[in-house]
C-alpha positions as CSV (number, residue, x, y, z in Angstrom):
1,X,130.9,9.8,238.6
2,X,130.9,6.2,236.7
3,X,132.6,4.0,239.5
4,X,134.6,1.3,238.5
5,X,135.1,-2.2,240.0
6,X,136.5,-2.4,243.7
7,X,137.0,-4.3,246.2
8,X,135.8,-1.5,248.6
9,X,135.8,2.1,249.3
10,X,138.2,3.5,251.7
11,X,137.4,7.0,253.4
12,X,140.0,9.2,254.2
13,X,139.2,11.5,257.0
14,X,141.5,13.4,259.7
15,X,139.9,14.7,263.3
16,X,140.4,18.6,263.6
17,X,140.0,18.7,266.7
18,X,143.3,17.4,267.6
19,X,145.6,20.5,265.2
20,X,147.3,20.5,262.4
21,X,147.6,22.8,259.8
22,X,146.5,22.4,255.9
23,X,149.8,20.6,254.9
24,X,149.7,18.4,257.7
25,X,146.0,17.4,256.8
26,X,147.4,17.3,253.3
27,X,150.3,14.7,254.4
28,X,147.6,12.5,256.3
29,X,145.4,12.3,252.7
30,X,149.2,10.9,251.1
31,X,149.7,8.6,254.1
32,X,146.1,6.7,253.8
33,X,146.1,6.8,250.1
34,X,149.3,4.6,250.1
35,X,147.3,2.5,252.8
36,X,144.4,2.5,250.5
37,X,146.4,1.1,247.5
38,X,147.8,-1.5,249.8
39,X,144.7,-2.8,251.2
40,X,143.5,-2.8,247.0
41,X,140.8,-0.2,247.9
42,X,139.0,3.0,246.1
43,X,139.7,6.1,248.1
44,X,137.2,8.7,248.7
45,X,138.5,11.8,250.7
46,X,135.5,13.6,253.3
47,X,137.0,16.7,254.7
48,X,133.3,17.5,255.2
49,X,131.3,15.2,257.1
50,X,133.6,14.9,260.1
51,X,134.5,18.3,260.5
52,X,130.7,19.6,261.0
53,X,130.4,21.3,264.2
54,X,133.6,22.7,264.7
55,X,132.4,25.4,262.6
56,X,129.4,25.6,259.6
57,X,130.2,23.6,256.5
58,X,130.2,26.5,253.8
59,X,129.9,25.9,250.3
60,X,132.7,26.8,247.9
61,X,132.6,26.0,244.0
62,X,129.3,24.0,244.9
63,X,130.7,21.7,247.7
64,X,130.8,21.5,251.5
65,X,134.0,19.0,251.5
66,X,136.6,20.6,252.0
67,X,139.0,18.9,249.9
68,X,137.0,19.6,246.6
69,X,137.5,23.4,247.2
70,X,141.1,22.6,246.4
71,X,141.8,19.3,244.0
72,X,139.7,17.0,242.1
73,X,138.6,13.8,243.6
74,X,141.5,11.0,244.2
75,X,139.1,8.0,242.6
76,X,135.9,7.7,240.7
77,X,133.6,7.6,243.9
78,X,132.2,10.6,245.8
79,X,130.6,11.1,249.5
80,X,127.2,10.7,248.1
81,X,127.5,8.0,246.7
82,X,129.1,5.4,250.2
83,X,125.6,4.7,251.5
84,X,124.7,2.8,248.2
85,X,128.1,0.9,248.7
86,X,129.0,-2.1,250.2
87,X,132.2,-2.5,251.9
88,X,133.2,1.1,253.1
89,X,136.4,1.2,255.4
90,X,137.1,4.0,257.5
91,X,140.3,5.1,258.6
92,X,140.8,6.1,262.1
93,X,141.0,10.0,262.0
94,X,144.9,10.0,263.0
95,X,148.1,11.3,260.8
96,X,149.1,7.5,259.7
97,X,152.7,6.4,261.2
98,X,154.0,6.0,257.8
99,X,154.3,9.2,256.7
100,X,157.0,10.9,259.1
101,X,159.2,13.8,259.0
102,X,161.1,14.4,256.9
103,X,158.3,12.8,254.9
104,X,159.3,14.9,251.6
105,X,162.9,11.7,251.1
106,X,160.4,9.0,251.5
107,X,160.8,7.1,247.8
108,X,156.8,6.3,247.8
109,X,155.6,10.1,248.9
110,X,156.1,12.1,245.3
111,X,154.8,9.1,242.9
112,X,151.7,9.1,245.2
113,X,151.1,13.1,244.8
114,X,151.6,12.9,241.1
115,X,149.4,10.3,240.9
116,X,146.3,10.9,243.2
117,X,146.7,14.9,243.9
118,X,145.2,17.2,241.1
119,X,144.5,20.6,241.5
120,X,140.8,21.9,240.6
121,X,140.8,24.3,237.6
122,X,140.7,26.9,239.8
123,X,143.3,26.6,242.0
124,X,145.4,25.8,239.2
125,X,144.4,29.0,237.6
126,X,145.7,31.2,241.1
127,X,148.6,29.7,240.9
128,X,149.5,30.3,237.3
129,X,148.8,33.3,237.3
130,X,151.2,34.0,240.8
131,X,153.6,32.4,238.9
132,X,153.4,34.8,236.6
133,X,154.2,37.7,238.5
134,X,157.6,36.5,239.2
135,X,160.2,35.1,237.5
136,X,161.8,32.4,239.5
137,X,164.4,30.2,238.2
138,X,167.8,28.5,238.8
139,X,169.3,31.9,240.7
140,X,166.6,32.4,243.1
141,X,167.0,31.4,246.1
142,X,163.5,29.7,248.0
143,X,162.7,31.5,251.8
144,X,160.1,29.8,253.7
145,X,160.0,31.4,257.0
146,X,157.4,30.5,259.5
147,X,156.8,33.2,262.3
148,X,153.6,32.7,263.7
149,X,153.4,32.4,267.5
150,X,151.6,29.0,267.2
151,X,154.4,27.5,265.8
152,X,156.9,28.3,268.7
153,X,154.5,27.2,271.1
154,X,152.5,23.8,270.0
155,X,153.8,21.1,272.0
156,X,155.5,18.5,270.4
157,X,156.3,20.8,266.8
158,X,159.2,21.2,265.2
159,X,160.8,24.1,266.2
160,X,160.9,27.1,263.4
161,X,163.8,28.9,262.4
162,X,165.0,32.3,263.8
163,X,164.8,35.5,262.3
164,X,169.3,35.3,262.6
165,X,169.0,31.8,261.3
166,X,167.1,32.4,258.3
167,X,169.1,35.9,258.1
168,X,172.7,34.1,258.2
169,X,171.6,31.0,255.9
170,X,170.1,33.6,253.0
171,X,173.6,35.4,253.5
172,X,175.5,32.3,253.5
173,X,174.4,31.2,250.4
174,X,174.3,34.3,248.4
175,X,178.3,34.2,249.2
176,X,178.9,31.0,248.1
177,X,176.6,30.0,245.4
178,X,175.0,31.9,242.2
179,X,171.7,33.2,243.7
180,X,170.8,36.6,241.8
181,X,167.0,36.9,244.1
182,X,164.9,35.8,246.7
183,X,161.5,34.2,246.5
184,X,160.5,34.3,250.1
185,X,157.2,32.9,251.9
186,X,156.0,34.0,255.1
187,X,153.1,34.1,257.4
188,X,154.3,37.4,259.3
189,X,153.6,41.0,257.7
190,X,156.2,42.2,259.7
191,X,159.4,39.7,259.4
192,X,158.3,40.0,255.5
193,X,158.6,43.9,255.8
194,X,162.6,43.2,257.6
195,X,163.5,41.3,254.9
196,X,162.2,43.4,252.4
197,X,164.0,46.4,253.6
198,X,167.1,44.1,254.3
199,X,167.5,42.5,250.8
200,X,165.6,45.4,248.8
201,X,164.8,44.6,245.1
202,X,166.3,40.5,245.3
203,X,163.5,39.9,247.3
204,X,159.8,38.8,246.0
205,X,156.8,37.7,248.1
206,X,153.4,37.0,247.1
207,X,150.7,39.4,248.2
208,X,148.9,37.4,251.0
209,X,146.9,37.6,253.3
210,X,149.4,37.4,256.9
211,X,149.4,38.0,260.4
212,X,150.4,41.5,261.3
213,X,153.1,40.4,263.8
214,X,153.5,37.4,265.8
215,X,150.0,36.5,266.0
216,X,148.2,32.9,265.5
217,X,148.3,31.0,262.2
218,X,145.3,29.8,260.9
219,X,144.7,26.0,260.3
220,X,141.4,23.7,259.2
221,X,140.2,25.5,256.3
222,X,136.5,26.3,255.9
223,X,134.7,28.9,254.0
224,X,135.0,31.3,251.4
225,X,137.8,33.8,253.9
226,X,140.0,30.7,254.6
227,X,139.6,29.3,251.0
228,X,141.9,32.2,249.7
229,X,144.0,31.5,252.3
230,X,144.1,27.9,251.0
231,X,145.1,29.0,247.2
232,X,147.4,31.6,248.8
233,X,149.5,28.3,250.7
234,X,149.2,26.3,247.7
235,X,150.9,28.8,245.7
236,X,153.2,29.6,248.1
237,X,154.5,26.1,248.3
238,X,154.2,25.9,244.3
239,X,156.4,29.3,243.7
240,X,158.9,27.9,246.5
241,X,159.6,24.7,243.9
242,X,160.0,26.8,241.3
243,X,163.2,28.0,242.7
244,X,167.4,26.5,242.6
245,X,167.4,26.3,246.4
246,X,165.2,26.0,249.1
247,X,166.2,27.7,252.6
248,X,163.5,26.5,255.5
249,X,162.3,25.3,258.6
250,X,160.4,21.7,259.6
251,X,157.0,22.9,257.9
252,X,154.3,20.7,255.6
253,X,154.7,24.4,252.9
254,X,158.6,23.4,252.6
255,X,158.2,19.6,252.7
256,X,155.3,20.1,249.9
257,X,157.3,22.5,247.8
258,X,160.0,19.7,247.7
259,X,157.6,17.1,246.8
260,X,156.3,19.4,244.1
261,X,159.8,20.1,242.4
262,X,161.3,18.9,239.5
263,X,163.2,16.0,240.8
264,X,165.7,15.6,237.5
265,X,166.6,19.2,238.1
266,X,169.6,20.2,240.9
267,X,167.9,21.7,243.3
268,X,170.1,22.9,247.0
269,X,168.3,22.0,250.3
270,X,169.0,23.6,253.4
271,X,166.4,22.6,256.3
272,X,167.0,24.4,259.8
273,X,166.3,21.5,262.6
274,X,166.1,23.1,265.4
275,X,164.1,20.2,267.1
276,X,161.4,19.7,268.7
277,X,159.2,21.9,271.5
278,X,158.2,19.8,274.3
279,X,155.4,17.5,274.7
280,X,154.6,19.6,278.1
281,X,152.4,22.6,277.1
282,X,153.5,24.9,280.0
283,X,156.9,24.0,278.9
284,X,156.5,24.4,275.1
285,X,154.8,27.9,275.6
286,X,157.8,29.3,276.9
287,X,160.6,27.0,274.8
288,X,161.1,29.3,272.0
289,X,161.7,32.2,273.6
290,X,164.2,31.1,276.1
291,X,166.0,29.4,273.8
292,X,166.1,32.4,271.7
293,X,167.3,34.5,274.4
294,X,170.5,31.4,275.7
295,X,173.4,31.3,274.5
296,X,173.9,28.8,272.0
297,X,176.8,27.1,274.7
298,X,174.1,26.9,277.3
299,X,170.9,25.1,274.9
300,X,169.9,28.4,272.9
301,X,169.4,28.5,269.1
302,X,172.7,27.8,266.9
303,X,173.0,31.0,264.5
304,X,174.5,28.7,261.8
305,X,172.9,25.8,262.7
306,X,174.9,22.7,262.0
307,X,172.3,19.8,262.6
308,X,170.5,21.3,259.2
309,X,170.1,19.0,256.5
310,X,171.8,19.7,253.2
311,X,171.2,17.7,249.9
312,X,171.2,18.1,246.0
């Protein structure tokens, strides 16, 4: 690409090695590219070179980095091009401290999506045409529901909702507001199959690729199997905007679903906190289930939980 004057190249980069899933990898990129604009630098995104030997790069749409399967570049400087540059900063690998949870009501975090993150043709082509398959509005009501076993036992992760929890706050607010149906995304075949047979007709899902039960999520994306995975999150998180109300757990697919909505349109938040697991990985393993299984008097799981956060 024609590069333009710089004061030097910044490269974005996040270690696998150390988890996350594609959102939080996706927050990282937001966090440096506000560090970038800071520090007056170009910033060039490698979700390729660093990530080699955890498994083989694979090409998709005629790339290896990992980022172009997904969106367009965030400045007018590619990979190939940083050893003809002078002046190349790399960040450290890590998530950057200034993009916390709940990063989504940080003033600075939708400006900087709408202004560096573009989908490729082709993922913008998936998700039109999941949109299109539904038709989601002012009176549906947004589910994201995140059931995979990794999530209730990563130390140090926000704890998910509850199959009651989620069951109690889609009820709540089908009695007291004007939802008509559900858009719902999940990463469990069978919690999508309860709620199916629970809400009937209201309820829509996109045809994904899931876990059958409780098994482990997926995270770093690589390779053709993964990339539909990829386009299937994306639209997930897309669809969930889409919606009047938004019904979910601590996740990156419900922070990125309010980051992608309309913000001059109402739009009803209600985010389950249930905390986090603990730092201990013997402990964490175990936290979710225990919990689930205790009264809510003696530490277990509120069923209407009343630390959640609420806004319009």
């Amino acid at each position: 690409m024609t590069n333009v004057e710089t004061s030097g190249v910044y490269v974005i980069w996040r270690d696998p090695r150390k988890g996350g899933g594609f959102f939080s990898f996706l927050s990282s990129v937001l966090g440096h590219l506000k560090i970038s604009e800071e520090m007056k630098l170009q910033p060039v995104i490698d979700w390729e070179t660093h990530h080699f030997g955890l498994s083989e790069n694979q090409i998709v749409l005629g790339t290896a980095n990992v980022w172009n399967y997904f969106f367009e570049s965030v400045s007018n400087y590619e990979l190939s091009e940083l050893k003809n540059l002078d002046n190349v900063f790399f960040c450290d690998g890590e998530h950057p401290d200034n993009i916390r949870f709940p990063y989504s009501k940080l003033d600075w975090v939708q400006p900087c999506f709408q202004k560096f993150i573009h989908f490729k043709k082709e993922t913008q082509e998936f998700i039109e045409s999941a949109s299109r398959q539904f038709d989601i509005g002012s009176k549906t009501l947004a589910v994201h529901y995140r059931a995979g076993v990794d999530m209730r036992t990563t130390p140090n992760h926000p704890i998910p909702p509850t199959r009651k929890q989620i069951v109690k706050s889609i009820d709540w607010a089908f009695d007291t507001m004007d939802y008509s149906t559900i858009f719902l995304a999940c990463d469990v075949e069978d919690e999508v199959n309860f709620l199916k047979r629970r809400y009937g007709a209201r309820l829509q899902s996109l045809n994904s690729n899931r876990e059958i039960r409780n098994g482990d999520d997926w995270h770093f994306l690589e390779g053709p199997r993964k990339y539909q995975r990829g386009l299937e999150v994306l639209a997930d998180s897309y669809l969930l905007s889409r919606g009047g109300g938004l019904i979910a757990g601590a996740s990156g697919v419900s922070q990125f679903a309010e980051i992608m909505r309309d913000s001059e349109k109402e739009y009803y938040t209600h985010l389950i906190w249930n905390g986090r697991l603990s730092g201990n990985q013997r402990v964490a393993k175990h936290q979710f289930r225990i919990k689930s299984i205790l009264p809510s008097r003696l530490g277990g799981f509120k069923t209407i939980n009343s630390d959640v956060e609420e806004t319009s």
